[in-house]
C-alpha positions in Angstrom: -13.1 -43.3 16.2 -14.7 -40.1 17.3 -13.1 -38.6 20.3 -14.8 -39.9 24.2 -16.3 -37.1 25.6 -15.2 -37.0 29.2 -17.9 -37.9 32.0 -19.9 -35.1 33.3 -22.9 -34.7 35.2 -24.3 -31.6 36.7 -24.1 -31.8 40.3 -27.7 -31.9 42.2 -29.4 -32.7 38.9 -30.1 -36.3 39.7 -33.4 -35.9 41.8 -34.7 -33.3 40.4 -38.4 -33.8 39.7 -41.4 -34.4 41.5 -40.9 -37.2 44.1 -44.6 -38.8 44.3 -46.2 -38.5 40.7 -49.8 -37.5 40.4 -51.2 -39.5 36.7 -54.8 -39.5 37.0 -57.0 -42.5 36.2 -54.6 -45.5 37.1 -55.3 -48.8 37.8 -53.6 -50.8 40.4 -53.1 -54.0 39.1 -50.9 -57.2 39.3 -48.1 -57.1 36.8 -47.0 -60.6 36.0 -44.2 -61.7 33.6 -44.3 -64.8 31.1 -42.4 -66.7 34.1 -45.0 -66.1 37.0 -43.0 -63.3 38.5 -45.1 -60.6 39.7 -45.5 -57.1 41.0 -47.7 -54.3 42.1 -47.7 -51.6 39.1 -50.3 -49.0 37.6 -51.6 -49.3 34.4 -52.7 -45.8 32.8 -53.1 -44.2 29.8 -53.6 -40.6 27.6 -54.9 -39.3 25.0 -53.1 -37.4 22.2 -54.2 -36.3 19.2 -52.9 -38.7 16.2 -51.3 -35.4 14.1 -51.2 -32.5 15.8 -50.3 -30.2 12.7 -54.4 -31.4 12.0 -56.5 -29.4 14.4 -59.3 -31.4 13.7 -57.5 -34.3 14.2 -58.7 -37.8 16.1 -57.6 -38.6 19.6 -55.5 -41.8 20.3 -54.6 -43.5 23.0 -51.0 -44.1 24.3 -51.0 -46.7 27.3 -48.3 -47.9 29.8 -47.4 -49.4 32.9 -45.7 -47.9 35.8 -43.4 -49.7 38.6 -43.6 -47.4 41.4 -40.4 -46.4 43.1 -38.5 -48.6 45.7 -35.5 -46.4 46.8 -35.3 -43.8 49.6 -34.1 -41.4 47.1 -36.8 -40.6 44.1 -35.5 -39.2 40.6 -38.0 -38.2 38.3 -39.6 -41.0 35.7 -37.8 -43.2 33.6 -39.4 -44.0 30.6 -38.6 -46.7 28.7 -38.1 -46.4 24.8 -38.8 -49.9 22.8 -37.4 -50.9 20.1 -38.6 -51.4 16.2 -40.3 -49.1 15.0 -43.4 -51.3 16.9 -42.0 -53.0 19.7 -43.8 -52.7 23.0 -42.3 -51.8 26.3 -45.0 -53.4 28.6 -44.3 -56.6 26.5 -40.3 -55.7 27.3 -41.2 -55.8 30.8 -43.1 -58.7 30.8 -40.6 -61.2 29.1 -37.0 -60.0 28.1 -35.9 -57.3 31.0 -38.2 -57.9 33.7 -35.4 -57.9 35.8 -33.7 -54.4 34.3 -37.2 -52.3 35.0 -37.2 -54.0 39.0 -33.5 -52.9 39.2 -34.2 -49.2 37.9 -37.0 -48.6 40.3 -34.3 -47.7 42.6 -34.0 -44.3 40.9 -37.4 -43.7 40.3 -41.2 -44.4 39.0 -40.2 -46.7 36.0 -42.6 -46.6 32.6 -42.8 -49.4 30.4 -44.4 -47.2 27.7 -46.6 -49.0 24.9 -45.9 -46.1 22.1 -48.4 -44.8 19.6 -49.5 -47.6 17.4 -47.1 -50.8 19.0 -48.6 -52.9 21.9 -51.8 -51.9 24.4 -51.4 -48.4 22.5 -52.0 -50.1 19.1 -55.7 -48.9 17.4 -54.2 -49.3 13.9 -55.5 -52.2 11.4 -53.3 -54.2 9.7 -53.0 -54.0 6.1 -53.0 -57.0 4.0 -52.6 -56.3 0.3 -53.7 -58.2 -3.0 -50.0 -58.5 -3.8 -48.6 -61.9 -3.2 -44.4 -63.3 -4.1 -45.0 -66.2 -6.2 -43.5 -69.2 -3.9 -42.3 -71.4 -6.9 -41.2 -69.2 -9.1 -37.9 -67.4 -9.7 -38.7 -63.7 -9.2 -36.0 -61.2 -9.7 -35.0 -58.4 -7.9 -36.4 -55.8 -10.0 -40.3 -57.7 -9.5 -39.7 -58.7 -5.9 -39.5 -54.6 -4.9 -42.1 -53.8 -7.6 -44.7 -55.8 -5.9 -43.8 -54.6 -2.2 -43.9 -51.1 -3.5 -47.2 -51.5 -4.9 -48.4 -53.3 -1.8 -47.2 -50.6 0.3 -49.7 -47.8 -2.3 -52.3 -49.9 -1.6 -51.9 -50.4 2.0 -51.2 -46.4 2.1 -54.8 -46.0 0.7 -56.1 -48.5 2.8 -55.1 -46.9 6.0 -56.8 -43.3 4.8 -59.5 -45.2 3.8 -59.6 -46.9 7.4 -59.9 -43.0 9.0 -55.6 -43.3 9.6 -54.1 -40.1 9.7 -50.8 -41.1 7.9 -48.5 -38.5 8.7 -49.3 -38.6 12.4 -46.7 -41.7 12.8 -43.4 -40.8 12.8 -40.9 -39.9 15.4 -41.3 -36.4 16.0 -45.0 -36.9 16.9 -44.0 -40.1 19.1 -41.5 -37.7 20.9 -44.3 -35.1 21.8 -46.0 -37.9 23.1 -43.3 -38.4 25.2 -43.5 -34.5 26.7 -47.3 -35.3 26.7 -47.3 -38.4 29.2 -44.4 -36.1 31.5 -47.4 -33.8 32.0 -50.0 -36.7 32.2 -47.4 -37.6 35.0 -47.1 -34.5 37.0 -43.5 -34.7 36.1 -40.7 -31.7 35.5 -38.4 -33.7 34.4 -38.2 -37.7 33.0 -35.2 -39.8 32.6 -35.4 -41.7 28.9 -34.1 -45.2 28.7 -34.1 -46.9 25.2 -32.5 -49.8 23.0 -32.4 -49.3 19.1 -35.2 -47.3 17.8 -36.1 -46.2 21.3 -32.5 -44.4 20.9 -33.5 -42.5 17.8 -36.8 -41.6 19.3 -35.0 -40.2 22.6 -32.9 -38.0 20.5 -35.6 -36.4 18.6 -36.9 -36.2 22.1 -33.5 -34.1 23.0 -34.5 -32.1 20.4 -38.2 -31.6 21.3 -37.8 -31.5 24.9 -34.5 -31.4 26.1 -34.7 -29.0 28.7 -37.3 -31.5 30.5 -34.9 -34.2 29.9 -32.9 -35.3 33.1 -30.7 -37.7 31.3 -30.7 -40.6 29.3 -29.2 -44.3 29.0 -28.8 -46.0 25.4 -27.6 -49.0 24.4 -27.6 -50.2 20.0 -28.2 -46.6 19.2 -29.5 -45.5 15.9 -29.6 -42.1 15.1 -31.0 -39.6 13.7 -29.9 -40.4 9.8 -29.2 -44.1 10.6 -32.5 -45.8 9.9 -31.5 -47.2 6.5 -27.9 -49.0 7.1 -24.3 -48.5 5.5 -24.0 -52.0 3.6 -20.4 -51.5 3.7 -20.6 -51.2 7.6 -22.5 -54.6 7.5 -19.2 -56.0 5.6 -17.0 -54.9 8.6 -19.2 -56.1 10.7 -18.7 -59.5 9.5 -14.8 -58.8 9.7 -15.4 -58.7 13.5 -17.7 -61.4 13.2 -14.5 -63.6 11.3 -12.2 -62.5 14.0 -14.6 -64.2 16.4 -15.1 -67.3 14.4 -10.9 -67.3 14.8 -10.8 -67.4 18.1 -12.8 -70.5 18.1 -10.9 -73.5 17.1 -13.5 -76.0 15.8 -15.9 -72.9 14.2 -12.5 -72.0 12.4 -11.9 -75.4 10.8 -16.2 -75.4 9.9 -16.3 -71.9 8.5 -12.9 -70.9 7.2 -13.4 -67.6 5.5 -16.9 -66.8 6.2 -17.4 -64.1 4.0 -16.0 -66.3 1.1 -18.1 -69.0 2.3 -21.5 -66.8 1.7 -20.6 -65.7 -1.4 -20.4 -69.0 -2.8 -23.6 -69.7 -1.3 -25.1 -66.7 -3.0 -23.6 -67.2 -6.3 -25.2 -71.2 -5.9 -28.5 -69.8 -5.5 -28.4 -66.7 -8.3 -27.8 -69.7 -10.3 -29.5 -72.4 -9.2 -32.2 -71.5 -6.9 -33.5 -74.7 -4.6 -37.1 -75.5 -3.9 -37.3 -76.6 -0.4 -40.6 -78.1 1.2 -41.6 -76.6 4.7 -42.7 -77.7 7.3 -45.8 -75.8 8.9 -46.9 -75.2 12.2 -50.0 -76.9 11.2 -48.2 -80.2 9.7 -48.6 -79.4 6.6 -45.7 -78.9 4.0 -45.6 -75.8 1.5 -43.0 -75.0 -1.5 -40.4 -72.5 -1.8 -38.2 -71.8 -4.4 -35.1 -70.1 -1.9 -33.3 -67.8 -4.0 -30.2 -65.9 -3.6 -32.4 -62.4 -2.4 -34.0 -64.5 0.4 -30.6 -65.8 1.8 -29.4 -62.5 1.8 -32.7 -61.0 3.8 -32.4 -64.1 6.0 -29.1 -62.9 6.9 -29.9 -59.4 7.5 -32.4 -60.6 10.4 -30.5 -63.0 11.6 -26.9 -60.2 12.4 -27.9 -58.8 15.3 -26.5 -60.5 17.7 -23.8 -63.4 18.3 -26.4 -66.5 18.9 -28.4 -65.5 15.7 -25.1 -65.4 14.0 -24.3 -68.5 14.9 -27.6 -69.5 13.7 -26.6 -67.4 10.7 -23.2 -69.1 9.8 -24.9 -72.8 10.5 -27.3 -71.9 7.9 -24.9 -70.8 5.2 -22.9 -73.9 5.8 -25.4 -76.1 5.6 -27.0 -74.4 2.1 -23.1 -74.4 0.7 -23.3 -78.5 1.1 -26.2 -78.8 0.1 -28.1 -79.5 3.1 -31.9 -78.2 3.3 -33.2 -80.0 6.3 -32.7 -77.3 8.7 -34.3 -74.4 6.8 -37.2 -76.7 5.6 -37.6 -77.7 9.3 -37.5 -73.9 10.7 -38.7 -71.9 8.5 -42.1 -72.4 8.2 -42.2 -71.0 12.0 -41.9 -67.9 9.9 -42.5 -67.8 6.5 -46.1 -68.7 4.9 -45.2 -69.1 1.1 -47.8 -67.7 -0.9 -49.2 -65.2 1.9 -50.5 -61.8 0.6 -47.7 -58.8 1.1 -49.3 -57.8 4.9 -47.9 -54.3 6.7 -47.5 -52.7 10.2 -48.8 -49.3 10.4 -46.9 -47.9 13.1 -43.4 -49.8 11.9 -44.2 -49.0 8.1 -44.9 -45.5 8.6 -42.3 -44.6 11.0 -39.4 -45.6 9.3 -40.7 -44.1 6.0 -40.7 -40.7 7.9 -37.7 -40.8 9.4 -36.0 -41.8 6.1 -32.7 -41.0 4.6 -30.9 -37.6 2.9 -29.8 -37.6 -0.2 -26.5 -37.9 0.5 -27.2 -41.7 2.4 -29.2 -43.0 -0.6 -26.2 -42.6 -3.0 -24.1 -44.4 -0.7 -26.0 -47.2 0.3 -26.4 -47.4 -3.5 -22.6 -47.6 -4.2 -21.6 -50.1 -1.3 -24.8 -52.1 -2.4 -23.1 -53.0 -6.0 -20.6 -55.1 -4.4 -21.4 -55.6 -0.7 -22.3 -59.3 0.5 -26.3 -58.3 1.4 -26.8 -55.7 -0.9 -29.4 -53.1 0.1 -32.0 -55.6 2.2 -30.6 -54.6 5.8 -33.9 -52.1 5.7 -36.9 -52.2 3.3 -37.4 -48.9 3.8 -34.8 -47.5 1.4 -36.5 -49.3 -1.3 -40.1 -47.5 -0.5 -38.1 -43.5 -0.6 -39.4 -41.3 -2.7 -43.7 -43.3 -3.0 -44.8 -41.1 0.0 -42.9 -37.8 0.1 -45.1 -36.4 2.3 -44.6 -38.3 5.0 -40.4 -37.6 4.8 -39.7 -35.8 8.3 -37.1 -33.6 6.3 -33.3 -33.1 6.6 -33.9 -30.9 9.4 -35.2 -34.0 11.4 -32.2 -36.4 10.7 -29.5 -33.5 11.7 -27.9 -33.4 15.1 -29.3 -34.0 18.5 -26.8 -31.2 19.7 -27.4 -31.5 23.2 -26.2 -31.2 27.0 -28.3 -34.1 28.7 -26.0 -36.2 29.9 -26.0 -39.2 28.3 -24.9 -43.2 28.8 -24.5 -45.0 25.5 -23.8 -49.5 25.4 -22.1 -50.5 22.3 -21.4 -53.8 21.2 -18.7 -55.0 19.3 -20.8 -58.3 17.8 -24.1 -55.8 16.9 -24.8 -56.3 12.6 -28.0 -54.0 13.3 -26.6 -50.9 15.1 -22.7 -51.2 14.1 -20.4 -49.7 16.8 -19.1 -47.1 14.5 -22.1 -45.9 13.8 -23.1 -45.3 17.2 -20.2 -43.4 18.3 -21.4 -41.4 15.0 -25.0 -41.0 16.4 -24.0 -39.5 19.9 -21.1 -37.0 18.3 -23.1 -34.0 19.0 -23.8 -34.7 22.4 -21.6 -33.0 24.9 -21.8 -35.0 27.5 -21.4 -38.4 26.5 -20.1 -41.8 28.3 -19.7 -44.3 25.9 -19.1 -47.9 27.4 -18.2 -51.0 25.0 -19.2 -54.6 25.4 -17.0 -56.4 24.0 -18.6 -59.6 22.0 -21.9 -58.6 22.6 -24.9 -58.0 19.7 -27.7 -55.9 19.8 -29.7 -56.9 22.7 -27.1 -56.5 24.9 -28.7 -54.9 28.1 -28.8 -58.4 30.0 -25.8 -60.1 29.2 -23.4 -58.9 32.3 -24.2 -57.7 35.7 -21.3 -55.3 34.5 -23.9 -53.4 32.4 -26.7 -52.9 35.0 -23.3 -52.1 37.5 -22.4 -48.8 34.8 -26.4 -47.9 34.5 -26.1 -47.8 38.5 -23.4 -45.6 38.5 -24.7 -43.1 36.2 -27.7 -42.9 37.8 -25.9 -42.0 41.0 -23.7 -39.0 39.4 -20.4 -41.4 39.3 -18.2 -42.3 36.5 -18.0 -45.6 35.4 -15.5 -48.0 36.8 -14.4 -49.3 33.0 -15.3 -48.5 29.8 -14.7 -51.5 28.6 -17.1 -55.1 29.6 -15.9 -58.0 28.3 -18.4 -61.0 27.8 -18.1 -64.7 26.9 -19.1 -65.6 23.3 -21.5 -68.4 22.2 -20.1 -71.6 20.2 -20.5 -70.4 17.1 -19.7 -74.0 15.6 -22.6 -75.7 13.5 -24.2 -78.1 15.3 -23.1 -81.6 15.1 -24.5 -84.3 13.5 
């Protein structure tokens, strides 16, 4: 484990910043959340040019909301970074951490940023290629990536061909749009607050902008070199993930060894893949031949947290007796068998920029030969080297090295962001707290008052009362019946 930095904090730093911002051209508007909760907010936006190493480049827009501050005490902006590549923070704020942005607004103005090509911000068409996965067919590994990588050359030339300036969307350019809307705002200073991806974009914004950086609070950080996963860090995660499965009496006697348990699964399918019938949102029923590969990528979006593990393990046990109703009944929520190859811009783009060294492709080629999901945690890794240009560089995916004192959430139960790597991703930053949440996933921001207690604290110039929050874990049983 890599060694805690001690808690530090610069005394007299916390309000720095302008205490009443000056954005122009707001709106004052009525926020309401998916529940009917609502609030007086701003909604604004900039413009920034889509590449700025183009001078003749197009201007795009970048559009948020803004909470005004409630406490006697303003700190400069917090911005908050969603997660993805493509998730939107206004969307954030309106449905999964309404309640998070409320509680921060007693430390500042708080930002639910949309970011360049995700959400309100989003100008970007949607590619859908003429490349299509046969549904009843067995199609092998090899042909599965061949088509996505010639849907993603088609989809690059359809984007140019839309006026898309490519190489404007990556995460350096989304972190100068960052220092861009702290002008827009009148701001010295801003105060970054991310999950995920919006961790690797605030640490290329340490590197961009750090000395207008006040500090920053993390939680399921990814950094720098960390968009493609260690497949071999996905195999310990499942260790943990068996160690909780142990602790639970009647998902112990279901489950056994779960890692044994998916392989068998995997091996059944290689062999014998099963043609289930879904059932559509429209009523209908469509094919699919499920094969080994789309276990395995069902798996990989389904480890981020302990209820979608649950979810997870219930699925493998059903497929390892031979029991298809549940993923004919759910899956056709989200797979359309037959539907062309379609592609996100902004997510697409991003995560092809931000990429991998050399040095990460050879592993996650060695651990891939034997490890239980092989090399489907990111698609991604299996589109490097089809649009060099757009590779951010080494350079990029080295350090932050960095003062700004910074708050990082781990969770022990998180098969995205894996707890060792996160304690990687913060090594070069000086003055680091690192708190653990013990049995919680990715989306861990909401699942104790503990959490919001440590944000509090930081935000106040105090050390944390533990490092250590312990929460309660789902049955992670299959269901009964």
């Amino acid at each position: 484990m890599k060694k805690r930095i001690a808690f530090s904090l610069i005394a007299g730093s916390l309000f720095l910043g302008q205490s009443a911002l000056a954005a122009p051209a707001e709106e004052k508007i009525t926020f309401t959340t998916g529940d009917g909760q609502s609030t007086e907010a701003y909604a604004g936006s900039l413009m920034v040019p889509e590449n700025r190493a183009n001078p003749d480049s197009r201007l795009i827009p970048v559009k948020y909301v803004r909470f005004p501050a409630t406490g006697e005490k303003k700190g400069p902006p917090i911005v908050y970074l969603a997660g993805g590549p493509g998730g939107s923070g206004i969307m954030t704020a309106k449905y999964r951490r309404y309640g998070m942005f409320m509680a921060m607004r007693a430390y500042g103005d708080v930002i639910a940023l949309d970011q360049r090509g995700t959400g309100a911000s989003d100008i970007l068409p949607e590619c859908r290629s003429h490349e299509t996965v046969p549904a009843t067919e067995a199609v092998s590994d090899e042909t599965y990536v061949a088509l996505q990588q010639a849907a993603l050359r088609e989809c690059l030339d359809f984007w140019k061909a839309e006026g898309v300036d490519i190489a404007g969307y990556n995460t350096v350019e989304n972190a100068r749009d960052i220092d861009a809307l702290r002008q827009h705002l009148g701001a010295d200073r801003l105060v970054l607050w991310g999950i995920s991806y919006g961790s690797h974009l605030a640490f290329a914004a340490m590197k961009e902008m750090g000395a207008h950086i006040d500090r920053v609070v993390l939680s399921s950080a990814e950094g720098l070199d960390q968009t493609v996963k260690l497949p071999a860090r996905t195999d310990a995660y499942f260790d943990r993930l068996q160690q909780a499965v142990d602790s639970q009496p009647a998902a112990r006697a279901a489950y056994g060894d779960i890692k044994a348990m998916m392989r068998r699964v995997h091996a059944k399918l290689e062999a014998n893949p099963v043609m289930l019938h879904l059932k559509m949102k429209d009523g209908s029923t469509a094919d699919l031949l499920w094969q080994r590969r789309d276990m395995q990528q069902m798996a990989s979006g389904l480890v981020a947290d302990p209820r979608s593990a649950a979810m997870l393990l219930a699925m493998y046990f059903a497929m390892d007796h031979g029991i298809t109703a549940p993923f004919e009944e759910k899956l056709g929520a989200y797979i359309t068998p037959g539907r062309p190859i379609t592609l996100d811009a902004m997510s697409t783009l991003t995560d092809i920029a931000s990429g991998m060294t050399a040095a990460k492709k050879a592993q996650v080629a060695a651990e891939a030969k034997s490890a239980l999901l092989k090399d489907w945690l990111n698609f991604s890794y299996h589109y490097d080297g089809i649009a060099p240009a757009l590779d951010l560089g080494d350079a990029f995916r080295d350090g932050p090295y960095s003062d700004v004192p910074t708050l990082l959430f781990s969770g022990t139960l998180d098969g995205r962001t894996y707890i060792e790597s996160q304690h990687e991703a913060v090594a070069g930053i000086r003055k680091v707290t690192t708190i653990t949440v013990e049995n919680a996933g990715h989306n861990l921001y909401m699942t104790s008052p503990e959490v919001q207690d440590a944000i509090n604290r930081f935000m106040e110039g105090k050390a944390p009362e533990k490092t250590v929050i312990t929460i309660a874990l789902p049955d992670l049983a299959p269901p009964k019946g």
